[in-house]
C-alpha positions as a Markdown table, in Angstrom:
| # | Residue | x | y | z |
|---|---|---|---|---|
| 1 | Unk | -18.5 | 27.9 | 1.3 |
| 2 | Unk | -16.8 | 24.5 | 1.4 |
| 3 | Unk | -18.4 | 21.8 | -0.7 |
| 4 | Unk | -20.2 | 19.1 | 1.3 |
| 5 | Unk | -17.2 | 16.5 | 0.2 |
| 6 | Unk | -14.6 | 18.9 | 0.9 |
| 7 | Unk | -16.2 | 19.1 | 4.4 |
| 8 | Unk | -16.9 | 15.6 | 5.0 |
| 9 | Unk | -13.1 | 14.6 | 4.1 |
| 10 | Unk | -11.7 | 17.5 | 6.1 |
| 11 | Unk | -14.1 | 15.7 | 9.1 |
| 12 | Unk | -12.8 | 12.5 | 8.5 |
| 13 | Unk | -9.3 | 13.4 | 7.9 |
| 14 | Unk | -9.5 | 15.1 | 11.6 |
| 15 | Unk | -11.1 | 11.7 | 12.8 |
| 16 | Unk | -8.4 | 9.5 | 11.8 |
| 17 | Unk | -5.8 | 12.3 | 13.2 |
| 18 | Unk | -6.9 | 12.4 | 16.8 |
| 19 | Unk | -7.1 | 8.5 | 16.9 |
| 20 | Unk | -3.8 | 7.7 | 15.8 |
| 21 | Unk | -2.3 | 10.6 | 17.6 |
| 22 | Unk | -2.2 | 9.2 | 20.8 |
| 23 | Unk | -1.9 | 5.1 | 19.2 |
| 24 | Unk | 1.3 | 6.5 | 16.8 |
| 25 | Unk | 2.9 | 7.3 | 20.1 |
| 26 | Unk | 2.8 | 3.7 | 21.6 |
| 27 | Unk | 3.7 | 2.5 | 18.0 |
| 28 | Unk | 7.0 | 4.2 | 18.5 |
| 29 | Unk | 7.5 | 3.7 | 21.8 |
| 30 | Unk | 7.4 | 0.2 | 21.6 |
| 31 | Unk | 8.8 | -0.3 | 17.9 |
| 32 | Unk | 5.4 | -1.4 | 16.0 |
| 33 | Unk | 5.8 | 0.2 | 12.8 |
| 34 | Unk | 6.5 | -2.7 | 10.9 |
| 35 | Unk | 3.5 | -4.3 | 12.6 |
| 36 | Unk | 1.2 | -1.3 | 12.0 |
| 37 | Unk | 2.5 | -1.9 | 8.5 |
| 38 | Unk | 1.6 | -5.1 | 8.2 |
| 39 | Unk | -1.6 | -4.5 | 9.8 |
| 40 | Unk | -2.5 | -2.5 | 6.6 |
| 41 | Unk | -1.2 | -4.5 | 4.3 |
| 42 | Unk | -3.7 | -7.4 | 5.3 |
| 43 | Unk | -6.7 | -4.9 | 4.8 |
| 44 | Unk | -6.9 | -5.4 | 1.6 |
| 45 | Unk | -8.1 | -8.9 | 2.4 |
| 46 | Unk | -10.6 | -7.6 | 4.3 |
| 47 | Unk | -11.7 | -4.9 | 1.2 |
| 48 | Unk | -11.8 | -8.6 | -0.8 |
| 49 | Unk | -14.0 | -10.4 | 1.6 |
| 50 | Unk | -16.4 | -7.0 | 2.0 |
| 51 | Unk | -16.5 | -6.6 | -1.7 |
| 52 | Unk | -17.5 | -10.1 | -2.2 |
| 53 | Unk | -20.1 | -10.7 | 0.5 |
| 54 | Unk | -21.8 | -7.0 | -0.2 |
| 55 | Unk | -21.1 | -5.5 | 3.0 |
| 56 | Unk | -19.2 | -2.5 | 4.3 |
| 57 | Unk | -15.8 | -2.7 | 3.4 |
| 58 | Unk | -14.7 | -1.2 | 6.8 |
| 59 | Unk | -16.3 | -4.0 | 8.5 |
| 60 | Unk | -14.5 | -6.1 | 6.2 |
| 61 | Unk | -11.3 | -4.9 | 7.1 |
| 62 | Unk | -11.5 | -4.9 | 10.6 |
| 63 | Unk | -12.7 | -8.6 | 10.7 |
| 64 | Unk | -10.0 | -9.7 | 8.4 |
| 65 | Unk | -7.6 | -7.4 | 11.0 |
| 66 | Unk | -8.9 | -9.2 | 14.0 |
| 67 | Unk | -7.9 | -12.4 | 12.4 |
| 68 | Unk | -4.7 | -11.5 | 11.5 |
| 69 | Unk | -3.7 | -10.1 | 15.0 |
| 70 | Unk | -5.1 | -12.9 | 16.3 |
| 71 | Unk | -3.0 | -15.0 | 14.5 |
| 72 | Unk | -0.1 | -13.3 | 15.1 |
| 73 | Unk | -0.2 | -12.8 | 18.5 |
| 74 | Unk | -0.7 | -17.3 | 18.6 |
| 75 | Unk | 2.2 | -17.5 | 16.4 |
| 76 | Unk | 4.5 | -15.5 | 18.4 |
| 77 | Unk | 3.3 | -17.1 | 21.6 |
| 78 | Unk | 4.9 | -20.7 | 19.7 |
| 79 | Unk | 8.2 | -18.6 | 18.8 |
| 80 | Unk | 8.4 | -20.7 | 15.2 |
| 81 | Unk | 9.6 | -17.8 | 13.9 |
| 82 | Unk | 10.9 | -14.0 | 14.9 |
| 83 | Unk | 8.9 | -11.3 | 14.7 |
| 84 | Unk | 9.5 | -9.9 | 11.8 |
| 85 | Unk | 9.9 | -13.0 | 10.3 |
| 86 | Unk | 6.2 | -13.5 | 11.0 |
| 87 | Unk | 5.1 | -10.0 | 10.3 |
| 88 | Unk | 6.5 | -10.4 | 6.6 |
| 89 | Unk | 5.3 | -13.8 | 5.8 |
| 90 | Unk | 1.2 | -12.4 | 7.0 |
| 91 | Unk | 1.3 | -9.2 | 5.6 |
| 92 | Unk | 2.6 | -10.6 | 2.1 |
| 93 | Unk | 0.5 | -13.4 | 2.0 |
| 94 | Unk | -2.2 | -11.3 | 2.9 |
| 95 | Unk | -1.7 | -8.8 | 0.8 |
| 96 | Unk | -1.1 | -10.7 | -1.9 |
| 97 | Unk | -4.4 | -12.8 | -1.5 |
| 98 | Unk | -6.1 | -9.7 | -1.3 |
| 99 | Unk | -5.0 | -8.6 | -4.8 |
| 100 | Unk | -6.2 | -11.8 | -6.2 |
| 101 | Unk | -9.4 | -12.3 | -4.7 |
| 102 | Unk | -10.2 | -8.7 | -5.8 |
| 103 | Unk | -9.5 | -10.1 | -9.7 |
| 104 | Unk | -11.6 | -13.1 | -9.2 |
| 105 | Unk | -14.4 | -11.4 | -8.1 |
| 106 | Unk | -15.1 | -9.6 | -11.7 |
| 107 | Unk | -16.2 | -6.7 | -10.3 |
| 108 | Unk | -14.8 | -3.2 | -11.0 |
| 109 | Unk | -12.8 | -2.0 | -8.5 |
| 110 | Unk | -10.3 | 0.9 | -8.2 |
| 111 | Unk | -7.4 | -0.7 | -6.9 |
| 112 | Unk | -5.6 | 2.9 | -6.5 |
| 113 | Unk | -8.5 | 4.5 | -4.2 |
| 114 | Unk | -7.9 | 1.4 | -1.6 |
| 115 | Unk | -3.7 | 1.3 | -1.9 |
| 116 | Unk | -3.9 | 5.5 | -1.5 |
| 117 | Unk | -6.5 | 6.5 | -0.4 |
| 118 | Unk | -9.9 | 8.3 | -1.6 |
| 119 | Unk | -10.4 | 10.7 | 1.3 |
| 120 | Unk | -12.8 | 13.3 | -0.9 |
| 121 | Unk | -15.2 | 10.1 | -1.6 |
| 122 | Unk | -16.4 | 10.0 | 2.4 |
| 123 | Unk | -20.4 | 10.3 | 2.9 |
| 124 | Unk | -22.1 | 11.6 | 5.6 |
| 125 | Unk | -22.8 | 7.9 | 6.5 |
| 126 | Unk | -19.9 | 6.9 | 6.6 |
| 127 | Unk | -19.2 | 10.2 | 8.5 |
| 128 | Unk | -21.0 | 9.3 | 11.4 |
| 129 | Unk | -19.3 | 6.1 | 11.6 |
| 130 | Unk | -15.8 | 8.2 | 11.6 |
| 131 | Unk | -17.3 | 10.1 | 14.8 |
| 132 | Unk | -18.1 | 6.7 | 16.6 |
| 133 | Unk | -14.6 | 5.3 | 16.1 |
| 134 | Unk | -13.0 | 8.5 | 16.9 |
| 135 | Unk | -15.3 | 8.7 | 20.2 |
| 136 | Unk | -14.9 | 5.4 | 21.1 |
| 137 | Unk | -11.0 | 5.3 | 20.8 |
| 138 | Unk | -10.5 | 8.1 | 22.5 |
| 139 | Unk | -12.6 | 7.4 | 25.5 |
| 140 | Unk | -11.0 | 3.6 | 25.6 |
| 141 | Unk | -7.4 | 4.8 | 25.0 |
| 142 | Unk | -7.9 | 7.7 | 28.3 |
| 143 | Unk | -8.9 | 4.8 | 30.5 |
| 144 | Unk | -5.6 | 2.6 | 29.7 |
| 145 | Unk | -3.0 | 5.6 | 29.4 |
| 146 | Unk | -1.1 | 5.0 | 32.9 |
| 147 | Unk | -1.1 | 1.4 | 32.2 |
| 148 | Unk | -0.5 | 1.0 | 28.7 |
| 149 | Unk | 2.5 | 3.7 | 29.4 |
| 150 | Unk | 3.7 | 1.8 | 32.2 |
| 151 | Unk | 3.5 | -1.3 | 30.1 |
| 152 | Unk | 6.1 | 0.0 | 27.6 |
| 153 | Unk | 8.3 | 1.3 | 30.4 |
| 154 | Unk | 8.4 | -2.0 | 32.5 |
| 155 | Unk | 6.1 | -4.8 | 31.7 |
| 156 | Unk | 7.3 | -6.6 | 34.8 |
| 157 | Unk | 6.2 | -3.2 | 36.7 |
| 158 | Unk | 3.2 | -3.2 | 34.9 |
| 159 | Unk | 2.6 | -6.8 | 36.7 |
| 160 | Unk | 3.5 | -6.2 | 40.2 |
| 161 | Unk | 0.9 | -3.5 | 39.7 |
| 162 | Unk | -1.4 | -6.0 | 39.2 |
| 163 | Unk | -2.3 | -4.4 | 35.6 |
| 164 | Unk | -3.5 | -7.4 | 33.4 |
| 165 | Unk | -1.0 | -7.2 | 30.6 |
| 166 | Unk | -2.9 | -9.0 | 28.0 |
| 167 | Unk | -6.3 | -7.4 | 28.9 |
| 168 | Unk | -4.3 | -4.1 | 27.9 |
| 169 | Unk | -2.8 | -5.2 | 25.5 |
| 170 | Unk | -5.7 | -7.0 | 23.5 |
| 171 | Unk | -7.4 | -3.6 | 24.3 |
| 172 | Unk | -4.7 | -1.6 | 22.4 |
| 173 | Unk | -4.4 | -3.9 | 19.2 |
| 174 | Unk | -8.3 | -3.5 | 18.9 |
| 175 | Unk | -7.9 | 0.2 | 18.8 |
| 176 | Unk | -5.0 | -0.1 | 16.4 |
| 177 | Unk | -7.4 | -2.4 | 13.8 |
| 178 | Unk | -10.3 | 0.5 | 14.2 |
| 179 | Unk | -7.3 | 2.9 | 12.9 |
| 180 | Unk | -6.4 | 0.8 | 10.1 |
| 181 | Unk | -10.2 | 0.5 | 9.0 |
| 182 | Unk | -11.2 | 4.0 | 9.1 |
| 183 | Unk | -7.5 | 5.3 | 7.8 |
| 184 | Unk | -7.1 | 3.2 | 4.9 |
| 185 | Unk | -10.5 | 5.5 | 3.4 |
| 186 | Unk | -8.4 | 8.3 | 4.4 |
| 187 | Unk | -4.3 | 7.6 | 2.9 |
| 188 | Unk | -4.6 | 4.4 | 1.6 |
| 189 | Unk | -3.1 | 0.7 | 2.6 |
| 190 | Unk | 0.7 | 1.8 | 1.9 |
| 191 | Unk | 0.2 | 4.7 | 4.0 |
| 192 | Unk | -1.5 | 3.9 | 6.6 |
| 193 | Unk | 1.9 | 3.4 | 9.1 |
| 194 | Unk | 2.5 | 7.1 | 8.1 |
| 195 | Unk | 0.2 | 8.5 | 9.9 |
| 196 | Unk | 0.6 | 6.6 | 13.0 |
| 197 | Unk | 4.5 | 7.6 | 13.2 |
| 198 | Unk | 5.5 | 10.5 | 11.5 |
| 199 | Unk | 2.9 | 12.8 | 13.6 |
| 200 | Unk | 4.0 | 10.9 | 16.4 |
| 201 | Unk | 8.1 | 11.1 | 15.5 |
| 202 | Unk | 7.4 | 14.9 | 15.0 |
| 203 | Unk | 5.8 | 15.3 | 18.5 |
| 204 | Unk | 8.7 | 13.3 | 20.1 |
| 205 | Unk | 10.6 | 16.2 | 19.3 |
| 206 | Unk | 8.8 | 19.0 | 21.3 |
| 207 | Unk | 7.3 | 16.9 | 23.9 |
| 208 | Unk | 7.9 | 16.6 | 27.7 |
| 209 | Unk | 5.6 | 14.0 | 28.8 |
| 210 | Unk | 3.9 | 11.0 | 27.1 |
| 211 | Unk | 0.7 | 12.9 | 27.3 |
| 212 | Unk | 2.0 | 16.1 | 25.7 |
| 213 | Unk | 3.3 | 13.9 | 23.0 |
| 214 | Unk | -0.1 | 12.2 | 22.3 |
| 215 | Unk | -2.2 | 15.5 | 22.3 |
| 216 | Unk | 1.2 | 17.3 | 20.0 |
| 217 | Unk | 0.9 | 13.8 | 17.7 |
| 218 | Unk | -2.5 | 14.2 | 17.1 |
| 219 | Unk | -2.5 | 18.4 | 16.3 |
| 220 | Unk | 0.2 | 17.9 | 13.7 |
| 221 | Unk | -2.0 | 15.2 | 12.1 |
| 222 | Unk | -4.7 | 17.6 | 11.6 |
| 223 | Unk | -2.3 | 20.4 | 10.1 |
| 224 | Unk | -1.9 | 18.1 | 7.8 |
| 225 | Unk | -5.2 | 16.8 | 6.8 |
| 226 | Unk | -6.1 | 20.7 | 6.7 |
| 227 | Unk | -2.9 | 21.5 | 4.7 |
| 228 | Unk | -2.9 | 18.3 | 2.4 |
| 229 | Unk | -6.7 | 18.8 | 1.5 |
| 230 | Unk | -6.0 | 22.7 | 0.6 |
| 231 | Unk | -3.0 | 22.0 | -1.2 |
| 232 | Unk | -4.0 | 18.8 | -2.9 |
| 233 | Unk | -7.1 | 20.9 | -4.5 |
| 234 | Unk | -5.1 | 23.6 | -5.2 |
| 235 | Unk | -2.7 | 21.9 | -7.2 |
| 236 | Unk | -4.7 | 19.0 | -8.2 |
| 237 | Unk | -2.8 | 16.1 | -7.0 |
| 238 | Unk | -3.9 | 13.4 | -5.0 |
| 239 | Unk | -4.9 | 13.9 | -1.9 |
| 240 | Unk | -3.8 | 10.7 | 0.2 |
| 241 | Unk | 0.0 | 11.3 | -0.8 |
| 242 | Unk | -0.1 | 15.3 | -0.7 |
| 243 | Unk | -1.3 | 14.5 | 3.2 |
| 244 | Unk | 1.8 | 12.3 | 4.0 |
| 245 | Unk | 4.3 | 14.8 | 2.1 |
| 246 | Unk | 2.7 | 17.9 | 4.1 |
| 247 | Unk | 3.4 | 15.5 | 7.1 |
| 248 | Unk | 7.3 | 15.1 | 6.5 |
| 249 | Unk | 7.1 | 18.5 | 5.7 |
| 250 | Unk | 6.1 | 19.6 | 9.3 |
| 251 | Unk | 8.6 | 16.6 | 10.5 |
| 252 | Unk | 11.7 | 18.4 | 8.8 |
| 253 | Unk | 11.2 | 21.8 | 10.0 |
| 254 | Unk | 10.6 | 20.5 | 13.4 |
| 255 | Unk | 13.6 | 18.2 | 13.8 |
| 256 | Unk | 16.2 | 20.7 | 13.1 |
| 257 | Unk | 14.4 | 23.4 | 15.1 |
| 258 | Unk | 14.2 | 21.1 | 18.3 |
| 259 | Unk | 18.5 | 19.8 | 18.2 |
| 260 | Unk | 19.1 | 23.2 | 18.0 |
| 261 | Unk | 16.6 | 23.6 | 21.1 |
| 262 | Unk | 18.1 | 20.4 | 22.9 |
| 263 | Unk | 21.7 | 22.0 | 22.0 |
């Protein structure tokens, strides 16, 4: 019989695994992962500003997100700077402040549990609130497939099909910030991107259509949340980490098994 936190972070874990299943594959499609990456790192902002005003730290993060999308969508719109130019200067700064207002706030925090995760601390409350994201991701993310696909194909296509680009694409960063605020319980601030691209990069392997690729994406996540949890009991290690290595483990037996497919 499972213990009830064993089961609530197995739950969770399987949460966060079928939303970024299908949002990992447009991250690699259209070459996000350094802003899924910086997306993270500015969570710990949003930990700060939750910590300090007594309120959930997910909603914390996903405000502080919101912002920083925001942002960087402006900024890019003025073309200052390049992309990653931009992506680096937020996520450090972000980051950074995040670190410091954590220290000023003289409260005990554990810094690790936020930076890698504390996936066998999830309540039932916070549970339920794993189940709403997951629901309401999934349901938004079926209703702009064909046009978010077509939109990484052909933007101009995407146009002349009278699909409202930015409508979409507000749409999909939204969903990308829910990620980030439920995963970072889950894996952590520095590997949050992980699960968004290696299940994804695995999945690219054996898939035929972008469809196939999001439902693949999001069944190797949960082999490893099942795997990771087992094994980081078993062995005692952490469990946020143990879940990314059982992740590049599924990616390395994959990739060789599919050139030799291909070949």
């Amino acid at each position: 019989m499972f213990e009830s936190y064993i089961s609530n972070a197995l739950f969770a874990g399987i949460c966060v695994a079928i939303i970024g299943g299908g949002l990992g594959c447009f991250v690699v499609w259209k070459k996000m992962a350094y802003f899924g990456d910086s997306l993270s790192h500015s969570s710990l902002l949003g930990i700060a500003l939750g910590i300090a005003l007594g309120i959930n730290t997910t909603i914390g993060t996903f405000l502080v997100c919101s912002v920083f999308a925001g942002l960087l969508v402006y900024l890019q719109n003025k073309k200052i700077f390049s992309n990653d130019t931009l992506l680096g200067i937020l996520a450090h700064s972000s980051l950074s402040i995040g670190i410091v207002s954590i220290s000023l706030l003289n409260k005990k925090v554990n810094l690790d549990s936020y930076l890698f995760g504390d996936i066998l601390t999830v309540t039932s409350e916070e549970l339920l609130w794993f189940f709403i994201a997951t629901l309401l991701v999934v349901i938004a993310l079926s209703i702009i497939w064909n046009k978010l696909v077509l939109m990484t194909i052909d933007e101009n296509i995407a146009k002349s099909e009278s699909i409202n680009t930015n409508v979409i694409q507000a749409i999909f960063l939204t969903l990308l910030i829910i990620f980030v605020a439920t995963c970072v319980k889950i894996v952590g601030i520095l590997l949050v991107t992980s699960m968004l691209i290696i299940p994804a990069a695995s999945a690219k392997q054996i898939s035929n259509s972008p469809l196939q690729m999001g439902i693949n994406s999001s069944i190797i996540g949960i082999l490893s949340i099942i795997l990771g949890l087992y094994s980081s009991v078993l062995f005692d290690t952490p469990t946020g980490p143990t879940i990314i290595v059982m992740l590049v483990i599924i990616f390395t037996i994959i990739f060789p098994i599919s050139k030799i497919k291909n070949t």
